[in-house]
Structures are given as C-alpha cells and as structure tokens.
C-alpha positions as CSV (number, residue, x, y, z in Angstrom):
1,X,222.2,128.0,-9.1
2,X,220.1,125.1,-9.4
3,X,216.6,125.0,-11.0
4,X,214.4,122.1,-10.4
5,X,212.7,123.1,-14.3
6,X,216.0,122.3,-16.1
7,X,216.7,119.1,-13.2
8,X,213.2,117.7,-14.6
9,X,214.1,118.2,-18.3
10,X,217.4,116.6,-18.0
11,X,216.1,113.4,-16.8
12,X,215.4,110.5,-19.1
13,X,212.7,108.0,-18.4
14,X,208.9,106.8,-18.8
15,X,206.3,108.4,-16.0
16,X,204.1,106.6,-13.9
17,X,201.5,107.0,-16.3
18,X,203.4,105.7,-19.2
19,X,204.1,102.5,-17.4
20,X,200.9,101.6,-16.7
21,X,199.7,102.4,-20.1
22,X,202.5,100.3,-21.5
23,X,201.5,97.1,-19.5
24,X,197.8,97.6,-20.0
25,X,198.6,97.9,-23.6
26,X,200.8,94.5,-23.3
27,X,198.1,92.5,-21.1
28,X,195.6,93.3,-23.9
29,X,197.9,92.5,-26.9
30,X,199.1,88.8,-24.5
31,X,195.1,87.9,-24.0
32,X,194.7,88.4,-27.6
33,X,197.9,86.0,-28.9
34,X,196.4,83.6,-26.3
35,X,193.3,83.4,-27.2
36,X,194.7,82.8,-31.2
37,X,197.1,80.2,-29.8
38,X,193.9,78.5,-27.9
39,X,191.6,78.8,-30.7
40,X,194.2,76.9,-32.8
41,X,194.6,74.6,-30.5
42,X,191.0,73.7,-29.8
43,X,190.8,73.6,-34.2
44,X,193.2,71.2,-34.6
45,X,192.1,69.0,-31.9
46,X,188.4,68.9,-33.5
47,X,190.5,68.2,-36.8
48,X,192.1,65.3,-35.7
49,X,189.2,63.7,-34.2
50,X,187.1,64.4,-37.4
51,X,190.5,62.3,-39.1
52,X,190.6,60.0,-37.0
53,X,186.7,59.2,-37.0
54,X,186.8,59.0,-41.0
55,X,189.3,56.5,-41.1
56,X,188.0,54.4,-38.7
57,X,184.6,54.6,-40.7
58,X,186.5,54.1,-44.0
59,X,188.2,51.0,-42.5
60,X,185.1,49.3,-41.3
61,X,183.3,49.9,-44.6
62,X,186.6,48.0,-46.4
63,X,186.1,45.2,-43.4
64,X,182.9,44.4,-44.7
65,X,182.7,45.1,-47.7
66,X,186.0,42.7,-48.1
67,X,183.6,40.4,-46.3
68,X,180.3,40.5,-48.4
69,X,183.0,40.2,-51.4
70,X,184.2,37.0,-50.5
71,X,181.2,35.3,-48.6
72,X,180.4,32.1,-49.7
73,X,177.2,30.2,-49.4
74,X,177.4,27.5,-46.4
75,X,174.3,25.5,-47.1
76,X,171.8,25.6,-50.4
77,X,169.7,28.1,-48.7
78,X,172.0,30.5,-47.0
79,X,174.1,32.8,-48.9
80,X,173.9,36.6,-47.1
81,X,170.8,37.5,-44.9
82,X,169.8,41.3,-43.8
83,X,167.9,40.9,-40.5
84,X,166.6,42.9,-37.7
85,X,165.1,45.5,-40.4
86,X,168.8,46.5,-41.6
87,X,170.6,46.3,-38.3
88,X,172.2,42.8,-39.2
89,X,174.5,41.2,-41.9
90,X,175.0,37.7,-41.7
91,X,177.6,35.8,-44.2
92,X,179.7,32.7,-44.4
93,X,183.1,32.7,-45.8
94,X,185.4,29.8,-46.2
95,X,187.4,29.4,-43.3
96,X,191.0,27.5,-42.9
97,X,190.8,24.1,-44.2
98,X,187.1,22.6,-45.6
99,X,185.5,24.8,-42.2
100,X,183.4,27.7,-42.7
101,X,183.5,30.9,-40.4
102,X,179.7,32.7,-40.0
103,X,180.2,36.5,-39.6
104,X,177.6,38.7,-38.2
105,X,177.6,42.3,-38.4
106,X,174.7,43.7,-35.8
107,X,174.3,47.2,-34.8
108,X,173.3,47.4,-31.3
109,X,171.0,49.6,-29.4
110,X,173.8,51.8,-28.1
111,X,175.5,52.7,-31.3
112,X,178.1,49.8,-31.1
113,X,178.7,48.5,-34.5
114,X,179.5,44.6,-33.4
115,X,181.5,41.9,-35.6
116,X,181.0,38.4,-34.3
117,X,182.5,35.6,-35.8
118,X,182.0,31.8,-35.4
119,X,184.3,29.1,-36.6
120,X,182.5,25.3,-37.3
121,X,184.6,22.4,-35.7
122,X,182.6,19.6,-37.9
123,X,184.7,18.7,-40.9
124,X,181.6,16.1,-41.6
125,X,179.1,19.4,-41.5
126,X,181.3,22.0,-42.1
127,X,178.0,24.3,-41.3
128,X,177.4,23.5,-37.8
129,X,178.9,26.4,-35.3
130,X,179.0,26.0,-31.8
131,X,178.4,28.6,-29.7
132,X,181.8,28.3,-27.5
133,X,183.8,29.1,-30.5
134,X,182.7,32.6,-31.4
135,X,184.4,35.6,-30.7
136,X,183.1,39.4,-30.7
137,X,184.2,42.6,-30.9
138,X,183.2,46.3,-31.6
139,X,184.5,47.6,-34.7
140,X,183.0,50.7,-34.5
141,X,180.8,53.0,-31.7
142,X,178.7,55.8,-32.7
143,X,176.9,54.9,-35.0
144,X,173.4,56.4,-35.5
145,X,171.7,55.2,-38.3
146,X,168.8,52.8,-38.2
147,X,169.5,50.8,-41.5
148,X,172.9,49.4,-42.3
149,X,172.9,46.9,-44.8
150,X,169.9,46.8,-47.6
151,X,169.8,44.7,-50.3
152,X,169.4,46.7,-53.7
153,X,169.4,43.8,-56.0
154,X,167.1,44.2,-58.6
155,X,163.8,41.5,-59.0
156,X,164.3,39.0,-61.2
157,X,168.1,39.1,-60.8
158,X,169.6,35.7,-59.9
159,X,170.2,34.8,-56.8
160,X,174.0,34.3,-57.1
161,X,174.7,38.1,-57.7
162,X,173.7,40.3,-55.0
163,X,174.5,44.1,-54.8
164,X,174.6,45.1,-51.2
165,X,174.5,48.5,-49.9
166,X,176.2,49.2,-46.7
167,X,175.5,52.8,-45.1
168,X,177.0,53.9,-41.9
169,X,176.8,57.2,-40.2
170,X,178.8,58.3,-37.3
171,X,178.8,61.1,-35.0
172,X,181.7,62.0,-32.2
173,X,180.9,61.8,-28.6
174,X,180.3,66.0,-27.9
175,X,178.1,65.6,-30.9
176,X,180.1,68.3,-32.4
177,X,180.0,66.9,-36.4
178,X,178.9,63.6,-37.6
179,X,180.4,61.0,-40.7
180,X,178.2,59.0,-43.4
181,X,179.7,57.1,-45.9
182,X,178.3,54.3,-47.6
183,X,179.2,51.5,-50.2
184,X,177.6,49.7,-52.5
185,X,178.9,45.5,-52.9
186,X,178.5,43.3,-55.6
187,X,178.7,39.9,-54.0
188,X,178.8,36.9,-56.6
189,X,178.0,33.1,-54.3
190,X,180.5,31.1,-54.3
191,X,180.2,27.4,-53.0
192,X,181.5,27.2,-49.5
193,X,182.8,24.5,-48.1
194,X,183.5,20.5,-48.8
C-alpha cells in the first residue's frame, strides 16, 4: 500500500520557501559585492585624478622655477618683475643666438595659469619683441589663488640676487579636493644678451 507520508519523506529537494529565501539571500549578498566593487571603482578614479593633478602642479612649479633660475637681465633696468598684485611673472632668458626670449607667467581671471613667450628678431637690440612673434599657452587650469609670485628678498639685499616665491594652489573641477604647493627661487642676474 502506498502512503503519501513516507512518498513526501522520500523525496529530496529545496521547498518553495527555501528557494525564495535562497535568492533573496543571494540578491542581498550581489548588491552588497557591487556596491564594494563600485565604491572601489569611484576611489581609485578620485585617486588618479588627485595623481594626476599633483604632477601637473609639480611640473609647472619646475617650469618656472627652471625659468626664474636661468632669467637673465635684458636691459639695465629689467631683470624679473611681479605685476598685477602677484598675478604676473615677467623674465628674460637668453634665447638662441645673441636674441633674448621674454616669458610671462599671468594668472587669468578664469583660473588659467598662462605662459607666453616672445622671441626678439633685432640682433642690433636684442630687447625689442614684436608682438607677431609670441606664442601662448595654458600650462595649468584651476588655479585659485590670488598671489602667485612674491618677491621675498630681503631690503638691502643686492639687486642681482633675488629669492622668489612661487605659490600655486589647485582645485579639481567637482571641487572634490584641492593642491598647494609652493617654491621658493633663488635667482642670481645674469647679463643677457650681446
């Protein structure tokens, strides 16, 4: 005779109940390694850009500061000049040839951290630079501080040693985490030119 107890007890297998327990269980533990995997993700994305940022703010601070280091002085009166309240670096260097090459550094109102350069044509005034002969280019965008370049020479120091500070801070485009990083220059003038 046949019992439908013992049928019941023979049979191996998960109930209904079991299976949806099992993949409820399995969508929660899924969501949860996805949401690890994500976070990772998102981490090493911020991680990179904060690495990438610092090295482009480390090689524009060696950009100038190789500048400043090597500036020479293209007339009696003009050696390096700090205008526009910090916002601009002007220096000569000496330039293929007896021609001198003016560089200007000049933080502009959008955060663009511009390098122009200008190459004199004259090899009878090596100092003259005509305006169709310049070139520009950003170096560096992002940039929030107000001051750049200050002069910390001390008074009374001569006028062929300068000590130059340049200061730039940086912040990514979400506005997530910012960069500062600064460098102080000694400059010694050298005679530019013929």
């Amino acid at each position: 005779m046949f019992t439908g107890k013992k049928h019941l007890q023979d049979e191996s297998g998960f109930t209904l109940l079991e299976l949806v327990m099992g993949v409820a269980l399995s969508v929660v533990i899924m969501l949860g390694v996805i949401n690890v995997i994500g976070f990772y993700f998102n981490n090493s994305l911020i991680v990179n850009q904060q690495n990438s940022t610092t090295e482009d703010l480390n090689s524009t601070l060696y950009a100038i500061t190789n500048d400043i280091r090597h500036a020479s002085r293209a007339s009696t009166t003009e050696h390096l000049q700090i205008l526009n309240n910090g916002r601009t670096l002007v220096l000569y260097r000496n330039g293929p040839g007896n021609y001198m090459t003016r560089i200007t550094y000049r933080l502009e109102d959008n955060g663009d951290l511009v390098r122009e350069t200008a190459q004199s044509t004259n090899e009878i005034y090596p100092y003259v630079f005509p305006t169709n002969n310049q070139s520009r280019t950003v170096i560096l965008s992002n940039v929030r501080d107000a001051v750049i370049f200050e002069d910390k020479s001390s008074s009374g120091t001569e006028l062929e040693m300068r000590l130059i500070e340049v200061r730039i801070a940086i912040r990514d485009f979400n506005n997530r985490y910012s960069e500062e990083a600064s460098m102080r220059v000694m400059s010694r003038v050298r005679e530019g030119g013929v």
